[in-house]
N, C-alpha and C positions, 0 to 999 in steps of 0.2 A: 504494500500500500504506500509507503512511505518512497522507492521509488518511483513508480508511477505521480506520485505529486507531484515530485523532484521534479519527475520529465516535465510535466506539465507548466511547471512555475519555468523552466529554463526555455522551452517551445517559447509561452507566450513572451517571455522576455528577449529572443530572440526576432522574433516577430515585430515588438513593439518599440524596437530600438533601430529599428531600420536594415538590421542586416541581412535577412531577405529579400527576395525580391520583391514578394507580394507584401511584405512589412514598410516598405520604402515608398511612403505616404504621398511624397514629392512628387516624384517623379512617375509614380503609376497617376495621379491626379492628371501632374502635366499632360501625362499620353491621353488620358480622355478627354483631356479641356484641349484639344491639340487645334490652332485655330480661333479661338475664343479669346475675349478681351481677359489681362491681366489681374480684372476686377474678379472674374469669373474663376480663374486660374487659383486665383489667394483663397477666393470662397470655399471653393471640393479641395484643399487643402487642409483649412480649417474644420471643416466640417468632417474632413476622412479624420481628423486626430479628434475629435470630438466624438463621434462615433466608438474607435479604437478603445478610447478610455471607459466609455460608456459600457461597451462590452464586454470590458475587461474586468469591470469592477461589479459589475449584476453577471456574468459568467453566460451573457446569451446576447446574441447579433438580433437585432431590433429589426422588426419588419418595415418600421416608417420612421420617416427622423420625426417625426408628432412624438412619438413613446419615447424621446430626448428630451425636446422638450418640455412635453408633460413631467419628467420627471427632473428636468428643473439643471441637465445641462447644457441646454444651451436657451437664449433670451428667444429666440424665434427663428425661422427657415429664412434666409438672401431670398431675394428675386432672383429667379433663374430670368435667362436670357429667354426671347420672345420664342415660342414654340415648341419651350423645353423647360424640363422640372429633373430637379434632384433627384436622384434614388437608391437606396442602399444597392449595393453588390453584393449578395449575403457570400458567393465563393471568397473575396478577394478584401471581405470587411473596409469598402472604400464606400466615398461617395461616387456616384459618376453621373456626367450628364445624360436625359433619353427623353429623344422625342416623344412627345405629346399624340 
């Protein structure tokens, strides 16, 4: 039991620290905002490390960023850009942009 925790605490910290590649918040962001204003680019950054934390500390990947900030981490969802809305990625724990 106590290894298995181990793995589990070393995984997620792996993961949350950027050294992965599906961990490395940045730059998996960048790739979906690829094209998109800067404003845009900062937002699914912010929001993939909000996310992150969120499901890290309740132990489950959130079906909608609502159940964030309902539960009071973040003040409220960006404006997505015209024709597009935020959406969790539940493989990849990011946010990413998807057409409407």
């Amino acid at each position: 039991m106590r290894a298995l925790l181990l793995s589990l605490v070393i995984l997620c910290a792996y993961a949350f620290c950027g050294c992965g590649k599906q961990g490395n918040s940045s730059s998996a962001s960048a790739k979906a905002a690829a094209g998109e204003s800067p404003q845009t680019q900062t937002a699914l950054t912010e929001l993939t490390k909000v996310l992150r934390r969120y499901s890290f500390e309740k132990r489950k990947v959130p079906q909608s960023l609502t159940e964030i900030v309902d539960a009071g981490y973040l003040q409220s969802i960006p404006e997505a850009p015209a024709g597009k809305k935020f959406v969790i990625d539940q493989k990849t724990v990011q946010v990413v942009l998807q057409k409407q």
